[in-house]
C-alpha positions in Angstrom: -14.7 73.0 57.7 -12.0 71.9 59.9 -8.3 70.9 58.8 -9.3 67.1 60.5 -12.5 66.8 57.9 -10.8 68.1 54.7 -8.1 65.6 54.9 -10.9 63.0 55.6 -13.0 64.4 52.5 -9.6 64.1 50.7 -8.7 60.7 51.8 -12.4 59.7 50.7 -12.1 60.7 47.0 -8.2 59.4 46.7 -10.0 55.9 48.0 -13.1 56.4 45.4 -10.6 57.4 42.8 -8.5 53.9 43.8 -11.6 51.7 43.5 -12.8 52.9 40.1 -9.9 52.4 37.7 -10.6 53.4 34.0 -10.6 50.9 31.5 -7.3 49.0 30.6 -5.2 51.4 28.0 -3.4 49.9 24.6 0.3 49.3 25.9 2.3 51.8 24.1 5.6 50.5 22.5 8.5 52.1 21.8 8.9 50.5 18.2 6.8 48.0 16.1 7.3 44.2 17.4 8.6 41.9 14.2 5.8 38.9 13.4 4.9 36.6 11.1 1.1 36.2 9.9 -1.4 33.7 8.9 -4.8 34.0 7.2 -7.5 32.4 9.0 -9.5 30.5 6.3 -12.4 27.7 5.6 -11.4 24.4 4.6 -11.9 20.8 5.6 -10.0 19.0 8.5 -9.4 15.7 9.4 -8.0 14.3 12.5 -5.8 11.1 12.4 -5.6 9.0 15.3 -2.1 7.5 15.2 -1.2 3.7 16.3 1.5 1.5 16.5 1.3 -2.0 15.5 1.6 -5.2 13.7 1.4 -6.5 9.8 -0.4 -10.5 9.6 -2.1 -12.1 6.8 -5.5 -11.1 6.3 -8.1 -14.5 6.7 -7.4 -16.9 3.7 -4.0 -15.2 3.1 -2.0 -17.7 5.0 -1.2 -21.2 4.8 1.8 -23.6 6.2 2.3 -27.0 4.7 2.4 -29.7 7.0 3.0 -33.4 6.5 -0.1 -35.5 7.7 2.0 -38.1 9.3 5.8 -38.8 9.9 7.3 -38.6 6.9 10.7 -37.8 5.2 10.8 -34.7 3.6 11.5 -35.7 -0.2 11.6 -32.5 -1.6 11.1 -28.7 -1.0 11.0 -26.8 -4.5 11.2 -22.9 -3.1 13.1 -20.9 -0.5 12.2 -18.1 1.3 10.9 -15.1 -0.3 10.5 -17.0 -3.9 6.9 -16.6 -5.5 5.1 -19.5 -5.4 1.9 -19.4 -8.5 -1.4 -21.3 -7.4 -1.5 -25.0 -8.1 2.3 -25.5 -7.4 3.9 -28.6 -5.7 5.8 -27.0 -2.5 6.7 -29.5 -0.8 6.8 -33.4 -1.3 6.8 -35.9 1.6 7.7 -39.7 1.7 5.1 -41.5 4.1 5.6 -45.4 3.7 2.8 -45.8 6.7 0.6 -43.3 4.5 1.1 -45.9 1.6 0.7 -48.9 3.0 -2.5 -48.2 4.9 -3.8 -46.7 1.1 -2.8 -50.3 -0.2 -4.5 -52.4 2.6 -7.7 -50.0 2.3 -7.8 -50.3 -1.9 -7.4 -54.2 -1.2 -10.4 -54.1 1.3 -12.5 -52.5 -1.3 -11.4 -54.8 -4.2 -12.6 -57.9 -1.3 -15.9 -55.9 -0.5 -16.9 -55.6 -4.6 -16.3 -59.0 -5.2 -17.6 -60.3 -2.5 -21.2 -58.3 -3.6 -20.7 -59.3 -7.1 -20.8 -63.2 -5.8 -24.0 -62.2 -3.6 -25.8 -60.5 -6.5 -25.1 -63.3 -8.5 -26.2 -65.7 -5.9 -29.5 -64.1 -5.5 -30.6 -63.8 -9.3 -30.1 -67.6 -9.6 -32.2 -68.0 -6.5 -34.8 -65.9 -7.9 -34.9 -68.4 -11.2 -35.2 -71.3 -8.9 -37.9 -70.2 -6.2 -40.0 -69.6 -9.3 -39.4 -72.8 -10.6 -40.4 -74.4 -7.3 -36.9 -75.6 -6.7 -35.3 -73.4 -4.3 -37.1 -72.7 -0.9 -38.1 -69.0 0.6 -35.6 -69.5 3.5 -32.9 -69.8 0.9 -33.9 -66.7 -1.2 -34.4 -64.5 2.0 -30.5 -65.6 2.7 -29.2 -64.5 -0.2 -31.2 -61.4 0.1 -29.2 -60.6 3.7 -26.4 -61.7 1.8 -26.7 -59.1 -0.6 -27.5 -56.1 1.7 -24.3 -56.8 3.6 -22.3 -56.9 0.3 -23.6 -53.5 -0.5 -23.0 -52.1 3.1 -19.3 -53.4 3.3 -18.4 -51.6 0.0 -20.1 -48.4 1.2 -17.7 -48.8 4.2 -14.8 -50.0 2.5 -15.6 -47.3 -0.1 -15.3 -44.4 2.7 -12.3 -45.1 4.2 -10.4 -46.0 0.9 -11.2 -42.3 -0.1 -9.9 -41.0 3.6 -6.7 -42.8 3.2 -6.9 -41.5 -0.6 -7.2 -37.5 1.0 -4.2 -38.4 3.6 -2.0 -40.0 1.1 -2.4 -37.2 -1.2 -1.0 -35.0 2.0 2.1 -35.8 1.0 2.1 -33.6 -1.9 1.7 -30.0 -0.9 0.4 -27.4 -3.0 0.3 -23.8 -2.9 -3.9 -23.0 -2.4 -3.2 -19.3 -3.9 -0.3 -17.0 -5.5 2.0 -15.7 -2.6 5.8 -15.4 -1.2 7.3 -18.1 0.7 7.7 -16.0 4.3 9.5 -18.6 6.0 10.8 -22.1 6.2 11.9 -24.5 8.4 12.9 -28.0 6.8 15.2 -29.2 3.7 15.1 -32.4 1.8 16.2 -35.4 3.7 14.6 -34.3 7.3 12.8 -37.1 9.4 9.9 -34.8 10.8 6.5 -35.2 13.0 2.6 -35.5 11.6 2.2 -31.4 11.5 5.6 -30.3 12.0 5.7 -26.7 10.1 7.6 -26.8 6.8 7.3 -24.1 4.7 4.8 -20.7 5.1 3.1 -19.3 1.7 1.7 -15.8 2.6 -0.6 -13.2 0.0 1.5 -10.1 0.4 -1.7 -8.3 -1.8 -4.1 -9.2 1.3 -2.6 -7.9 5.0 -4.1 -6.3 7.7 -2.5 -4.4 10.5 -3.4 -5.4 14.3 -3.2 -2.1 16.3 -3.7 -0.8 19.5 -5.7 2.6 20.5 -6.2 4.0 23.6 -9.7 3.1 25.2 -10.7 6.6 25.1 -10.3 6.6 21.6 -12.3 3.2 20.3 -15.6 4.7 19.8 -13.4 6.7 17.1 -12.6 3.9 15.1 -14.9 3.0 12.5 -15.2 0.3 10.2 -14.8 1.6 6.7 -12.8 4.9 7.5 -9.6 5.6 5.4 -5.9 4.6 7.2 -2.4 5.1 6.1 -0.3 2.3 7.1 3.6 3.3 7.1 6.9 1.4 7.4 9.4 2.7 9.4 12.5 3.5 8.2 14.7 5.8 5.6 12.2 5.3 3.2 8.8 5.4 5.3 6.9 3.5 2.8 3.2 4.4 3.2 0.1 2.4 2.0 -3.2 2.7 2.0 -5.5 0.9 3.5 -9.3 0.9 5.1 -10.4 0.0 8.7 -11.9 -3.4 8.6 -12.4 -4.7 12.0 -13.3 -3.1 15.1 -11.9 -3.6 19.1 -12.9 -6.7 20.7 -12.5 -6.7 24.1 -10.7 -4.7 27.2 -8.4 -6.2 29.0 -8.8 -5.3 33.0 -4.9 -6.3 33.8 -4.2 -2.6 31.4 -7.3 -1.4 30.8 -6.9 -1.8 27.3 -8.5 -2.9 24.3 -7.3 -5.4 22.0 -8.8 -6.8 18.4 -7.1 -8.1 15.1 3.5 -4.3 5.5 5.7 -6.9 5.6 4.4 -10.1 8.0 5.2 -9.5 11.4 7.1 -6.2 11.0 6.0 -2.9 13.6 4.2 -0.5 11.6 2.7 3.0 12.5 -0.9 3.2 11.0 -2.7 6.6 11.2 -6.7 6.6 11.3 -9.0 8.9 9.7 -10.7 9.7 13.5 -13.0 12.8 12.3 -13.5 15.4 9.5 -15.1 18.1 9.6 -15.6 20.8 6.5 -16.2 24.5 5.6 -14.7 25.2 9.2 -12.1 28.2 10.1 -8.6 26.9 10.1 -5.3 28.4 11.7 -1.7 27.3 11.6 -1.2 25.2 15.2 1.7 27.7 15.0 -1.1 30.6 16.6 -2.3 28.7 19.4 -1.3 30.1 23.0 -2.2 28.0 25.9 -1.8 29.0 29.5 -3.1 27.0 32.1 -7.0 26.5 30.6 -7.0 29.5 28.6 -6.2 29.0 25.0 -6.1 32.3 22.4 -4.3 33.8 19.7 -3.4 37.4 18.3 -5.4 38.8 15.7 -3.3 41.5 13.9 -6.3 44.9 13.4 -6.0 47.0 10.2 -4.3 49.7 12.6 -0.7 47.3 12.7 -1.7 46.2 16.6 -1.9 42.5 17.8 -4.3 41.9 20.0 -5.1 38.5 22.1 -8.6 36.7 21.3 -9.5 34.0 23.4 -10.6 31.1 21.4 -12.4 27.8 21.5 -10.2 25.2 19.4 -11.9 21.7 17.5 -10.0 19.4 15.7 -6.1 19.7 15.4 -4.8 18.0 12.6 -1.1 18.5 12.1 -0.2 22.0 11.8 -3.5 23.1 11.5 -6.2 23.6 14.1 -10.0 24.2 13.8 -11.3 27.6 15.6 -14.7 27.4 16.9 -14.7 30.4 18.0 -13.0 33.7 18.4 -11.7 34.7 15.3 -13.4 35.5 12.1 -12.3 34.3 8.1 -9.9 36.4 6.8 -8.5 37.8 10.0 -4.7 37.8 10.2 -3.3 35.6 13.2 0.4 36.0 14.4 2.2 32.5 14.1 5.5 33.8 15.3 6.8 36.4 17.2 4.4 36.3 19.8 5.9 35.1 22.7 5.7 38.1 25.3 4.1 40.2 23.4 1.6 42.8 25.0 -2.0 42.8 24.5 -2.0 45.5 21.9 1.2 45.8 20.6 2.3 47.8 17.4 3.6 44.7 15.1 5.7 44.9 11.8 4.8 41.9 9.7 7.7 40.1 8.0 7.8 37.3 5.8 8.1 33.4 6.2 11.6 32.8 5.5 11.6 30.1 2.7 12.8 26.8 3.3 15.2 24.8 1.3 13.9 23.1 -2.0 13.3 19.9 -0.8 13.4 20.2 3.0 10.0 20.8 3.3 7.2 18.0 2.8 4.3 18.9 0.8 1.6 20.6 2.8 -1.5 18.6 4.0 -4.4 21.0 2.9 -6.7 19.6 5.4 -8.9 17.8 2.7 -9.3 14.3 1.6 -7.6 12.9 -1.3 -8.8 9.6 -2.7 -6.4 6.5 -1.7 -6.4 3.6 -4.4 -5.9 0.3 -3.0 -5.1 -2.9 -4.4 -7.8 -6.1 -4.7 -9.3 -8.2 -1.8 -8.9 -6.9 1.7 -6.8 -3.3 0.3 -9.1 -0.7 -0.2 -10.4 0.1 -3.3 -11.7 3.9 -3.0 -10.6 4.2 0.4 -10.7 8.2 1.3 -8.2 10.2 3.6 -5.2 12.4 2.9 -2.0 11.2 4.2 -1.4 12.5 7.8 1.5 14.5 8.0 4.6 13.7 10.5 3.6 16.1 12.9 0.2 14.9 13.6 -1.0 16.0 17.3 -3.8 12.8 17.2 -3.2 11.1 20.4 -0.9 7.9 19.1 -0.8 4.5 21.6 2.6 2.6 22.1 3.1 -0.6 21.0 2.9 -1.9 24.5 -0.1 -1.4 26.5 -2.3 1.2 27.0 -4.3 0.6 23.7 -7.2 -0.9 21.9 -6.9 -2.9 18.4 -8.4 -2.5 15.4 -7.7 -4.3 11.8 -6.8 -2.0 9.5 -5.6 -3.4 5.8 -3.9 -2.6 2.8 -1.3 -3.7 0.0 2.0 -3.7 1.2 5.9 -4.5 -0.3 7.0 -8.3 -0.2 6.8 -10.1 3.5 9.7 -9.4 5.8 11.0 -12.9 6.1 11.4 -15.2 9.4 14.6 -16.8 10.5 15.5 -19.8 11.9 13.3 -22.5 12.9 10.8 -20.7 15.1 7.0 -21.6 15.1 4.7 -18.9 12.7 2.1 -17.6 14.6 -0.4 -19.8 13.2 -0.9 -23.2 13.9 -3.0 -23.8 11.6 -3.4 -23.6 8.0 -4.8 -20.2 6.5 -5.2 -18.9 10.1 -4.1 -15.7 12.1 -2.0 -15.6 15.0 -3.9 -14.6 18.0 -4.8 -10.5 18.4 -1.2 -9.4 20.5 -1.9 -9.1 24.6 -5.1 -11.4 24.9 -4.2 -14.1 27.0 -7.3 -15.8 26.8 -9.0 -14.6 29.4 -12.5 -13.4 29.2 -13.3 -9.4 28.2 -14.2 -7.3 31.3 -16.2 -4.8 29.0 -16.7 -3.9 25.6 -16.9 -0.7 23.9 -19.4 1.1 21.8 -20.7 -1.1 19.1 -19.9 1.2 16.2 -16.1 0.7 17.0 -13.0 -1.8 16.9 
């Protein structure tokens, strides 16, 4: 063979050798790579699906007291944020029109009574006479009409005595259930218009939160399901509470969706969206994403990481459900693995413990029962508290959203100022849901939502 063919047979097998690589090898390291381990394990998730948005009386939990004509206010008996105990006089109002049209309608039936005492009078001694022969037909058939007009006038005269009776007694407010005086507007000694807003009782034990959620999301939010309602703040006061209403309309302008624990304070309400039990769990701590690849590493008996893609479900806090992957028991790497090469030699360390105190308990994943107080509050509503770090999609308070109603028991009412208007114009009423502007719903979502 020539020297020109044995360097082409050589250049042949070099090119063979180039295009069939062995499998990838372990990458060697010099010295173990310091982690920290988790245990995958079973247990139940739930996914929260956090909102912003507003407290308001539940129906029947609201009520303003209104003078039902112009009137003097003659007395107001509570300030704001005293309890006020059913049956008790609020607010008294002088009326002088009120009372003189009550007078002139009591006179009008006194006139109509006697007037159809006379008549049935009239017609019994007509009655004795036509039988006698003395009183003619024509006569008796008068007294007759006579009588049927008395009774009709007093009927008449009967209604609109009790209608002035109903306005008059307007002018004495009382409180239609126990509740806290939210706000008032007027003191004693005010000239004020028929249904100019006085004083506003409100149940702190029945409230309801008027949310927004992100389109997307409504077909998650179902009546029933468990909420925790918190108050912003040092303290973040959370309550418990049940989702009661579902999202009423979307509104084209945002493409949003809008529907109906102090009154009128911005709250952040979290919304049991999904659970799901005896599922693998991992700390969120494990989960690698690059681009649309999402694993972990799984440390092997033999000290070696090595990187599993994954499918993920439900991420609820710091934990995440694994669909697939990884297998119960297995020991993921929750930190130190940033950089580190498929097959690494790893050295597992310990958490470092935190400071008594600095840490908040741990949500296990599972539902704990959440009491609730009477009427709309619920009662055995279900769902663990969310934890601060919750990775469910949360909606502004702006828009962007879809409502829902979600109630529970809440602290005293945060109190207005001033002399602005409540929301409600009427008595035991709601304001109207936050960002509908009347306008007529483009679409609506699933039926099972809100």
């Amino acid at each position: 063979m020539s020297a020109s063919r044995r360097g082409a047979a050589l250049a042949g097998i070099a090119l063979v050798a180039a295009c069939h690589k062995g499998p990838a090898e372990d990458v060697a390291t010099t010295a173990p790579v310091p982690v920290q381990v988790a245990e995958a394990h079973l247990g139940t998730i739930t996914e929260y699906l956090r909102v912003t948005g507003t407290v308001d009386p539940a129906p029947g939990a609201d009520w303003t007291a209104l003078p039902p004509d112009r009137a003097l206010v003659a007395e107001v008996r509570y300030a704001t944020g005293d309890m006020v105990r059913r049956g008790s006089v609020v607010v008294r109002f002088d009326a002088p029109p009120l009372r003189s049209d009550l007078a002139t309608r009591a006179g009008e039936l006194a006139s109509a009574r006697a007037r159809l005492e006379n008549a049935r009078k009239n017609h019994d001694r007509l009655a004795l006479l036509l039988e006698k022969g003395i009183a003619s037909r024509k006569e008796m058939e008068d007294a007759r009409k006579e009588l049927l007009d008395s009774e009709a006038a007093v009927r008449q005269s009967g209604q609109t005595h009790e209608a002035a009776a109903e306005l008059a007694a307007r002018a004495t407010a009382v409180a239609p259930f126990d509740g806290v005086v939210s706000q008032r507007w007027h003191n004693p000694g005010e000239i004020i218009d028929a249904n100019e807003h006085v004083l506003r009782l409100v149940d702190p034990r029945r409230l309801q939160v008027t949310a927004s959620v992100p389109v997307a999301d409504a077909s998650r939010v179902v009546i029933g399901r468990a909420a925790r309602v918190t108050v912003p703040g040092n303290d973040r006061v959370e309550r418990s509470g049940k989702v009661v209403g579902a999202p009423a309309f979307v509104d084209p302008a945002t493409g949003t969706v809008s529907g109906p624990l102090p009154v009128g304070a911005t709250v952040e309400a979290a919304i049991v969206a999904d659970q799901r039990s005896n599922v693998l769990i991992v700390p969120s701590g494990a989960i690698l994403r690059e681009e649309d690849k999402t694993s972990v590493f799984v440390v092997s008996s033999d000290s070696k990481a090595h990187r599993h893609a994954v499918v993920v479900g439900l991420t609820s806090g710091d934990e995440v459900q694994i669909v697939s992957g990884v297998r119960d028991g297995e020991k993921v790497v929750v930190k130190g693995h940033d950089e580190l090469p498929d097959g690494a030699v790893v050295t597992i360390e310990e958490a470092e413990a935190e400071p008594p105190g600095a840490a908040a308990p741990k949500e296990s994943g599972g539902e704990s029962a959440a009491g609730g107080g009477t009427a709309q509050p619920a009662a055995a509503a279900s769902g663990a508290a969310p934890p601060a770090t919750d990775r469910a999609r949360a909606a502004p308070s702006g828009a962007g959203d879809t409502g829902s109603g979600v109630s529970g028991s809440a602290p005293p009412v945060a109190t207005g100022a001033g002399t602005t208007r409540p929301p409600t114009g009427t008595t035991a009423s709601l304001p109207p849901p936050s960002g509908s502007s009347g306008s007529r719903p483009a679409a609506k979502p699933s039926p099972a939502t809100r």
